[in-house]
N, C-alpha and C positions, 0 to 999 in steps of 0.2 A: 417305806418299803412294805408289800403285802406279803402276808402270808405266804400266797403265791409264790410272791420275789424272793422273799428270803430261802423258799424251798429248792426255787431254780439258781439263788446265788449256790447255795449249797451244794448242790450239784456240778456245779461247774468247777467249785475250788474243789470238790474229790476228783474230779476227770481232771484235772490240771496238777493236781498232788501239790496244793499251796501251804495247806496245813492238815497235818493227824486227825485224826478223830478225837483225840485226848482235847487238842488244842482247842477244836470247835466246841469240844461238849463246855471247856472253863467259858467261852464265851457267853453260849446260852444260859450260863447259869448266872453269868454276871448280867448280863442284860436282865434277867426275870428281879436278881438284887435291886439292881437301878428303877425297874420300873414299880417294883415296891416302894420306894423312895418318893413314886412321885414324879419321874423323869421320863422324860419319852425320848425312846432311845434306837436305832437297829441295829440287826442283829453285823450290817456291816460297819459303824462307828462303834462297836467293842471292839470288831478285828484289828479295826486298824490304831483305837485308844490302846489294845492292848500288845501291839505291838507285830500283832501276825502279820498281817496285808499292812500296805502304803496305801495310798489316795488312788497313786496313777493304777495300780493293782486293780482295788475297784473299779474303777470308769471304766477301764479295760474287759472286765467280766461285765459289765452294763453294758456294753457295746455287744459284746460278745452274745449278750441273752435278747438286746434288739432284733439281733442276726436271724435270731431262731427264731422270734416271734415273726420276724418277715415268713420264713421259709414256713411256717404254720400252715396258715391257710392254703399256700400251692399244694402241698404235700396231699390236701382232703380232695383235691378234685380228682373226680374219676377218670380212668384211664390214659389218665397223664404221668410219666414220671421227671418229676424235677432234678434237674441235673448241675444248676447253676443259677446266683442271681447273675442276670445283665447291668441292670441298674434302675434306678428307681429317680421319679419327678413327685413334683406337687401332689400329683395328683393319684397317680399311682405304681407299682414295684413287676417291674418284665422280669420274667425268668426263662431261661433255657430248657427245655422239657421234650420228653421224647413222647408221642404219642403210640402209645401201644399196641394199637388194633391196625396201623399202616407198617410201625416200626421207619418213623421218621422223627426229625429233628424241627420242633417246633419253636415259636415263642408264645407264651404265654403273660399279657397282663392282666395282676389281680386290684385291686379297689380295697383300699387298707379300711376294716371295720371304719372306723370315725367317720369316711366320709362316705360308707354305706348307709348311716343316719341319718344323711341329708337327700330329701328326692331330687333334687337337681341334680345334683354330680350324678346319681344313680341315672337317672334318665337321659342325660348328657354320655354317660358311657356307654349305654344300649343304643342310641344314636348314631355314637360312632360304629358300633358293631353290625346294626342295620345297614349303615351308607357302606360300609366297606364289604358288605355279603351282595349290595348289588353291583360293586363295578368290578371289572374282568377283564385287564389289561398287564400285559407285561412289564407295566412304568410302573404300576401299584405294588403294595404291598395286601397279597390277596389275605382274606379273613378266615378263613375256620369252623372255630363254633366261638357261641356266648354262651354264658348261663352263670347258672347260680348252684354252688354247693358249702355245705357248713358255714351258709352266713354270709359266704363270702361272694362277691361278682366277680368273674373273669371274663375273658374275652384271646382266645386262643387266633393265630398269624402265622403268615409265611417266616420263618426263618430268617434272618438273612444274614450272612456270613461274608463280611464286610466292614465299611466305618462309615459314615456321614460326611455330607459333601462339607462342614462345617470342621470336621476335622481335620481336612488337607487346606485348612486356609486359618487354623486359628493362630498361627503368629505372623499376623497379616502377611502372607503371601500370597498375592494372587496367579491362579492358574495362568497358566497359556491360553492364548485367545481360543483355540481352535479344540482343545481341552473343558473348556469353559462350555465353550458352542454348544458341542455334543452334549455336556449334561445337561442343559439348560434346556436343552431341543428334548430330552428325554420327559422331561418333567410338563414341558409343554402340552406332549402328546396323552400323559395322562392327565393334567389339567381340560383338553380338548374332550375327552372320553369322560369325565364325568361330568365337565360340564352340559354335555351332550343328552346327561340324565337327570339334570336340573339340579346339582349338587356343587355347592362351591364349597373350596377348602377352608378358606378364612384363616391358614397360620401358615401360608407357603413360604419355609426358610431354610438356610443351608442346615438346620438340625434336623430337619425334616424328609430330608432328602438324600436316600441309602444309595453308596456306591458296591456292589457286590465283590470278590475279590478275583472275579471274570470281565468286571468293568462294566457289569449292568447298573443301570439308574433305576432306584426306585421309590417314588411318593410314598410316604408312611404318614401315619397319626393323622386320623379323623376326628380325633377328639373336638376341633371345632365347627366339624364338616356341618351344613345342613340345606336341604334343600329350598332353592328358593320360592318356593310358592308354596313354602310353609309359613304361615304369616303369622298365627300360631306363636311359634315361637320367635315370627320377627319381630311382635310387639310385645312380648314377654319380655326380652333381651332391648329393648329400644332404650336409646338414651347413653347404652355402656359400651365399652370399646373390649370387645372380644380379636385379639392377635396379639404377635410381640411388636413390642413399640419399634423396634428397627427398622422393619421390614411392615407395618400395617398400611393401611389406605385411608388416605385421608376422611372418605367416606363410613369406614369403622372408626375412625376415632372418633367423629360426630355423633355414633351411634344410629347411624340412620335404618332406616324399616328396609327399606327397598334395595339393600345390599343386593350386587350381582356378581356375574362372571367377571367382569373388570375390575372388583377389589384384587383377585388373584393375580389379572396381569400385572398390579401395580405389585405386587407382592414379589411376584417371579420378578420381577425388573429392578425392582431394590434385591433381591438377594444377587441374580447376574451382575448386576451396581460392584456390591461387596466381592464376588467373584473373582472379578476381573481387577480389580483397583488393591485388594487387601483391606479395604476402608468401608464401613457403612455409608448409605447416603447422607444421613443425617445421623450425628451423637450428641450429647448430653448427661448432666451431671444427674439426675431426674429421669424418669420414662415421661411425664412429663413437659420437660423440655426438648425431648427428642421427637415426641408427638407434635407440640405447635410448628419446629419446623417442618415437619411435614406439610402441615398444613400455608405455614407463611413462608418458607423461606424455598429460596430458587437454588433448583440443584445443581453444585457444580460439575460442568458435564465430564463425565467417568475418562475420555480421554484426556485432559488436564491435568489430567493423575498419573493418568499410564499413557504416553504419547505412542507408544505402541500401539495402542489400538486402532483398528480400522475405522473406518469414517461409517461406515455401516453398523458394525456394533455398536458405533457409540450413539448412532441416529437411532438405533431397535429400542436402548435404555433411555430414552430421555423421552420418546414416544412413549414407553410403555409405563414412564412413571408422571404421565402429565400430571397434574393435582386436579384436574376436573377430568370425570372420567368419560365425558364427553369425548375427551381429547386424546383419549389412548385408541389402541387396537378395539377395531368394536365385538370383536372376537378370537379364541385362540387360534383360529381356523388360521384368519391371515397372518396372527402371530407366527404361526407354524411355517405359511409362505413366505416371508419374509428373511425367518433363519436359515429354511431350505435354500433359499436364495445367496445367505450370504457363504452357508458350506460351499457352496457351487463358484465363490469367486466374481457373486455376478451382486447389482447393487440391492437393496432390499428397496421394493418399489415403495408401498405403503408408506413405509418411515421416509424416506427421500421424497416421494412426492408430499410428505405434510409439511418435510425439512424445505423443500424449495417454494411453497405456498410459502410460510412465514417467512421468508428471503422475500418475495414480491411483494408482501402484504406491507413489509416494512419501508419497502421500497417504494413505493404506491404511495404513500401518507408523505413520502419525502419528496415528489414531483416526480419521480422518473418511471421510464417504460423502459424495463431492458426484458428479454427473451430469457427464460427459463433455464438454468445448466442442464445437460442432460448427464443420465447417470456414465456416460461415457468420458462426460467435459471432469464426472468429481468419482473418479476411481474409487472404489468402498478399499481398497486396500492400504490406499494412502491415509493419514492425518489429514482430519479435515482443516489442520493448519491450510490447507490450499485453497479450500473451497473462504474460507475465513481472506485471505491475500484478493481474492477475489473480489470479496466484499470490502477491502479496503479501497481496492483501485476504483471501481463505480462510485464508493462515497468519494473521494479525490476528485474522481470527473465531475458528479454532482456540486461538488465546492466550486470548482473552476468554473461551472457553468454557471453559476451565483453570480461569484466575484462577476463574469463577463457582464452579465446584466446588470448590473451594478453601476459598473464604470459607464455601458452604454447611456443610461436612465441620466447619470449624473452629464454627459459630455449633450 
């Protein structure tokens, strides 16, 4: 304990009335004994050797003086007043604050000293606050000001008054289909909008993703946002897997240079995955071994879980999570057309025509020529249990047509 600390434990057991003044002062005089002794001692192991404070007593005023030392640095920015922490990550501590000169309700993240020492996080944080001062969409969460006061980096935000789409599914309950839709269409179209300004998100996941409590959707935390023809920092960052292992692209966990807008589809398509099922695509005891199956392991498709699902939704996530991103949506654009498609009751064309190519293609390698289903013959509403019956009965007729030639060959 510093000097400091023992000043601010002190403080806190007078505002808390834990011990007299008489009691504190036999402390300090016992500790200055001990440390004549030879002993190195603080001034909170006499309170509690001598019997004032308990252990849990302490830890509790240490937690208590964390508090404050969070609420520190907010308090020095100008013309904001702190009203509230929200919560705080890895990386840095959001608070609720009013901005004074509007006389509205902001949020405010600050950047804890320790990792103000380091220029990466510094410059990763102004990053984010650059990408988010240029995009200006209703799906976003808009930005404010940044800057720098007493030391400290902040980075001032929309408000928002609400929970995370992460929080109406954490004890795996997956939404309603048509519940799901809609948030997922929301995020899309701010996905569409930045990417439109050369900015991918790189951590698109249900933590990320603010439900208002009017039911607005809204994209938050650019912390790993950057632009892609910043190369710059593409081959600064090369080799490491920037996202969460849940929800990343196979192509972030290689660490590749040339990341694009289709990490995000695969990203929004693993969190819709989780959505709709209550399940991640892929789990693991390890981030590790949630990453390789990303990478190697085939996904089990989202209606096998929830037979609820329409044959459309489940055709949108298993497009949008191919592992080569060749093979997904080549943009959010058609993503976008495809959902609008399935809102509407009608099949998602994209994802059904790539779904009824790989039906032919397998078909094709097997001898046979049959005609295409059309999205009439495989209803998006239904389980595509049907469209699957289908595929049994043509392999059936293919056997039979075997066997025939068979028997002919041999008679």
């Amino acid at each position: 304990m510093t000097v400091g600390d023992e000043s601010d434990i002190l403080r806190k057991i007078t505002e808390q009335k834990l011990c007299t003044s008489e009691e504190i002062a036999l402390c300090k005089n016992r500790k200055e004994e001990l440390e004549a002794e030879g002993k190195t001692v603080t001034l909170a192991d006499v309170l509690v050797s001598c019997g004032y404070l308990t252990k849990s007593q302490i830890a509790r005023l240490g937690k208590a003086m964390d508090e404050d030392s969070m609420y520190r640095p907010a308090q020095q920015i100008p013309g904001f007043q702190i009203l509230k922490k929200l919560g705080q990550g890895a990386m840095a501590t959001v608070f609720q604050a009013k901005q004074l000169s509007l006389d509205r309700i902001v949020a405010v993240k600050v950047l804890p000293r320790r990792m103000s020492e380091n220029q990466e996080f510094v410059d990763r944080f102004y990053r984010e606050g650059r990408a988010a001062a240029r995009l200006n969409h209703p799906n976003i969460v808009q930005a404010i000001d940044v800057g720098e006061a007493g030391g400290y980096h902040y980075f001032v935000m929309e408000y928002i008054d609400g929970c995370t789409l992460y929080d109406k599914i954490v004890d795996n309950k997956p939404l309603d289909e048509q519940d799901a839709l809609e948030t997922i269409l929301g995020v899309a179209r701010a996905l569409e909008h930045a990417h439109a300004r050369g900015f991918i998100h790189r951590d698109v996941k249900p933590k990320n993703i603010m439900i208002t409590n009017s039911g607005e959707v809204k994209l938050a935390d650019m912390g790993l946002a950057r632009e892609v023809s910043d190369y710059k920092v593409a081959e600064m960052e090369a080799g490491r897997a920037y996202g969460t292992p849940y929800y990343i692209s196979p192509e972030q966990i290689r660490g590749e240079i040339n990341i694009d807008f289709r990490a995000d589809i695969y990203s929004l398509g693993a969190t819709f995955y989780h959505v709709v099922t209550g399940r991640v695509p892929f789990d693991g005891s390890t981030p590790s071994a949630v990453m390789h199956k990303h990478l190697k392991e085939p996904l089990i498709p989202p209606d096998h879980l929830n037979t609820k699902l329409s044959a459309g939704v489940a055709e949108v996530i298993e497009f949008m999570m191919a592992k080569r991103r060749e093979d997904r949506y080549p943009s959010s654009r058609e993503l976008i057309i495809d959902f609008e498609a399935i809102a509407k009751g009608e099949a998602p064309l994209l994802a059904r025509k790539k779904y009824d190519a790989g039906v032919l293609k397998d078909l094709a390698e097997s001898g046979v020529t049959v005609s295409s289903p059309t999205a009439k013959d495989l209803n998006p509403k239904k389980p595509r249990s049907e469209a699957w019956t289908w595929l049994v009965v043509v392999s059936i007729a293919l056997m039979i047509s075997i066997l025939i030639n068979i028997m002919q060959a041999v008679n």
